[in-house]
C-alpha positions in Angstrom: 83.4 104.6 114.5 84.9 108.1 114.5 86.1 109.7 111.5 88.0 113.2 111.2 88.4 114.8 107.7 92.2 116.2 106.9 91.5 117.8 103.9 90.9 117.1 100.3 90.4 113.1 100.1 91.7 112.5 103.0 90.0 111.0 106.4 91.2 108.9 109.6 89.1 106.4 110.9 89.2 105.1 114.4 87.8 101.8 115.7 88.9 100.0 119.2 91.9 102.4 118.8 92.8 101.0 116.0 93.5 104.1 113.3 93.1 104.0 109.5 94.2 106.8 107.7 93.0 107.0 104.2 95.0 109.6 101.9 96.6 111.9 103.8 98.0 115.3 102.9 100.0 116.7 105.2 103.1 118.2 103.1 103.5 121.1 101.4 104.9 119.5 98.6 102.3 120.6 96.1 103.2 124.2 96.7 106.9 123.5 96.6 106.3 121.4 93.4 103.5 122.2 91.2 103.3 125.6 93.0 99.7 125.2 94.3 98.5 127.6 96.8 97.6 125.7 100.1 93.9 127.5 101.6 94.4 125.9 104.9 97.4 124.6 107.1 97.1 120.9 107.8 94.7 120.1 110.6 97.7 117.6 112.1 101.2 116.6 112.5 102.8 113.8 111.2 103.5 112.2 115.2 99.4 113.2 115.8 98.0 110.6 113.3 99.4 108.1 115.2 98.1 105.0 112.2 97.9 101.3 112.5 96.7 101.0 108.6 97.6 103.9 105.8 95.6 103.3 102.8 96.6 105.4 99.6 93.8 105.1 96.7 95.8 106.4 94.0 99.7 107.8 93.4 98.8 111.6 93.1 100.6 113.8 95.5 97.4 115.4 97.3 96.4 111.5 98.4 100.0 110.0 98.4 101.9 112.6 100.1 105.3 112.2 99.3 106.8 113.8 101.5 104.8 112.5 104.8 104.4 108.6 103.6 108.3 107.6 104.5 107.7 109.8 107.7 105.1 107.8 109.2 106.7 104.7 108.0 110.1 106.0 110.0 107.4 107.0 112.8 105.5 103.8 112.9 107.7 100.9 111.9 104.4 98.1 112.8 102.3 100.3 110.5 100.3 98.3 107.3 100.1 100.4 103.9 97.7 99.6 101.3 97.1 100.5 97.9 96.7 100.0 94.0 99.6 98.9 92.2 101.0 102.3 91.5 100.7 103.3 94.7 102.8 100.2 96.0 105.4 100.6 93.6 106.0 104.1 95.3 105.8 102.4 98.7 108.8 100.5 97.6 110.7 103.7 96.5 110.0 105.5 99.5 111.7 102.4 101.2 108.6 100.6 103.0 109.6 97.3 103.2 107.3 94.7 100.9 106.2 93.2 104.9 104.5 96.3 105.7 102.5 96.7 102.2 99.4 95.2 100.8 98.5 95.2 97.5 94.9 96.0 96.2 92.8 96.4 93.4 89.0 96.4 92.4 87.4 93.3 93.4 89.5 93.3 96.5 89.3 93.0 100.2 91.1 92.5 103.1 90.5 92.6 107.1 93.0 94.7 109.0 92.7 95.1 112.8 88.9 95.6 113.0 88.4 97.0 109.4 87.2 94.7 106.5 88.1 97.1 103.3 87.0 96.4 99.8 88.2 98.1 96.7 86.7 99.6 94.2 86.4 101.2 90.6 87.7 104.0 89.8 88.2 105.7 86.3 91.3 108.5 86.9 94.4 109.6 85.3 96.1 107.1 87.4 95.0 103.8 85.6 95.1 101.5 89.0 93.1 104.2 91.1 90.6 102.7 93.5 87.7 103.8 95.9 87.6 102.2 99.3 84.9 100.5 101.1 85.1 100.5 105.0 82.9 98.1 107.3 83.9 98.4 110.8 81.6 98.6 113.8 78.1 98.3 112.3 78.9 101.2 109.7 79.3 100.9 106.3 81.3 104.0 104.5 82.4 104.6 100.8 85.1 107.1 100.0 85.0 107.7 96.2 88.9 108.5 96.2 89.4 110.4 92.9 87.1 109.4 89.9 85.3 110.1 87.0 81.8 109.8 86.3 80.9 106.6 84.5 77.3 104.6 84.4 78.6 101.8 85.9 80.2 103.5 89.1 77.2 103.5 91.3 75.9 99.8 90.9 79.1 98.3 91.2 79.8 100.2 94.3 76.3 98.9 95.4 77.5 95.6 94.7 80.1 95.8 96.8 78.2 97.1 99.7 75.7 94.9 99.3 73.1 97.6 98.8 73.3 99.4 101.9 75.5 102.1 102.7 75.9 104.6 106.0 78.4 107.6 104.8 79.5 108.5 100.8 82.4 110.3 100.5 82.4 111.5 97.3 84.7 114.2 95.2 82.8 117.0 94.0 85.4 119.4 92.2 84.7 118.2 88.8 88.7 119.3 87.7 91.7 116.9 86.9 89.7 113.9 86.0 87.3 113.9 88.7 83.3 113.6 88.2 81.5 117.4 89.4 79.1 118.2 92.0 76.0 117.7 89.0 77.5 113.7 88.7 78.2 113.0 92.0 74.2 113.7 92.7 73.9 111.3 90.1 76.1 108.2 91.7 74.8 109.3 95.0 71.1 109.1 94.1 72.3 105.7 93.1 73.4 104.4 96.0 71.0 106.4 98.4 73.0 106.1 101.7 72.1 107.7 104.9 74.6 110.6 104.8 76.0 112.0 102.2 79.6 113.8 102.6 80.9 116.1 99.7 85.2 115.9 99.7 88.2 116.9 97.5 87.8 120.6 97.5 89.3 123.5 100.3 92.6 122.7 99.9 94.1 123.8 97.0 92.9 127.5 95.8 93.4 126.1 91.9 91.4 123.2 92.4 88.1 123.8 94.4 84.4 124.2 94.8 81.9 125.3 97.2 80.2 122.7 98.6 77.3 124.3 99.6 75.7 123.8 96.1 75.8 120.4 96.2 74.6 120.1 99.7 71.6 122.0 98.1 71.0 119.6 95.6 71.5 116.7 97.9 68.4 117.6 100.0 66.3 118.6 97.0 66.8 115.2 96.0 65.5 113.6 99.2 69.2 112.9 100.6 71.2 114.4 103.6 74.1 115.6 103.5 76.4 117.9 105.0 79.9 118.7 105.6 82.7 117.7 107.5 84.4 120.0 109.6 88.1 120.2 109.0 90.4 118.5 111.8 87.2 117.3 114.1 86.3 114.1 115.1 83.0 113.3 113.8 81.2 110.2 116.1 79.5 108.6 113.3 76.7 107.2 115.2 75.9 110.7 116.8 76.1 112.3 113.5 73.3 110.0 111.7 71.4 110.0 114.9 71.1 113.2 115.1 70.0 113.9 111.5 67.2 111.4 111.9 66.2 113.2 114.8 66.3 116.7 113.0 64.1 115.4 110.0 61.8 113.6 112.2 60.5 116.6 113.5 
């Protein structure tokens, strides 16, 4: 599996060509809008995503870009889009057709193309919010979305993965109803997965965080971690590999 990270929340996933795209943010709509201050231009264009799935986890503009959903959907008319029930709603207003959309909520999974997806918990402003599960060649990968810390978070993610988990995602900015870098070490140390990735910061100047404390706090805590580079394709494989190499040594 390969996986690029396009800012904030947002990752594509590639299997056997096949290309989910999980909140993407391409727009500057939240600077037109909400008159947020963009720190980086977006790492692609609408025609370079090129998806066969689009899954949005919640209705907030930074993971359901408003503004770049109805393009791909003009761009890619055999394209499947997947989320919550908010997020479907919008689907609908954007003028996706019901054919191309696929409802989901916590407790829920579905196999598209070579992806088997599971939803989530996840306790945000937006009440039908979900975290995704991804299993697709071999790898198992959780992206938090955005949520909340609660005690429950961890084991019922664990649940869902069955224990045994490859790559977190998890949001670390700790603003707008989502957990900080202090609770994500907590859920993380939960679920003790192989690699540990810190998201939703970098994007927007009024809502970020360095990373690099967290990273800190991840290897204290026995965990690796590190952090994606923006707009490269990350070979998963090669990427755990390569830390068990490192630490071996």
């Amino acid at each position: 599996m390969r996986v690029t990270w396009i800012s904030q929340g947002g990752y594509i996933c590639e299997v056997d060509r096949c290309r989910l795209i999980v909140d993407p943010y391409l727009s500057d709509y939240g600077e037109v809008t909400r008159g947020l201050t963009r720190l980086v231009p977006p790492p692609f264009t609408a025609e370079q995503l090129q998806p066969d799935i689009v899954v949005c986890t919640h209705d907030h503009l930074d993971h359901f870009d408003p503004l770049l959903i109805p393009q791909l959907d003009r761009i890619y008319r055999e394209c499947t889009f997947v989320g919550p029930r908010s997020v479907v709603r919008h689907y609908a207003e954007v003028g996706i057709r019901p054919g191309q959309t696929v409802l989901m909520a916590p407790g829920d999974s579905q196999t598209l193309g070579p992806f088997q997806l599971s939803a989530t918990v996840a306790y945000h402003s937006d009440p039908t919010s979900i975290g995704l599960v991804i299993e697709a060649a071999d790898k198992t990968l959780y992206v938090s979305g955005d949520t909340e810390y609660r005690d429950d978070l961890a084991p019922q993610v664990a649940h869902v993965c069955g224990g045994d988990i490859d790559i977190v995602f998890i949001c670390i900015n700790g603003r707008m109803k989502n957990m900080n870098a202090e609770e994500a070490l907590q859920v993380v140390r939960v679920l003790d997965p192989r690699l540990v990735v810190p998201m939703h910061y970098g994007l927007f100047a009024e809502n970020t965080v360095d990373p690099e404390p967290f990273l800190a706090d991840c290897e204290r805590a026995g965990l690796r971690a590190m952090a994606f580079p923006l707009g490269r394709e990350m070979v998963l494989k090669d990427v755990i590999g390569e830390l068990e190499r490192y630490e071996s040594h």
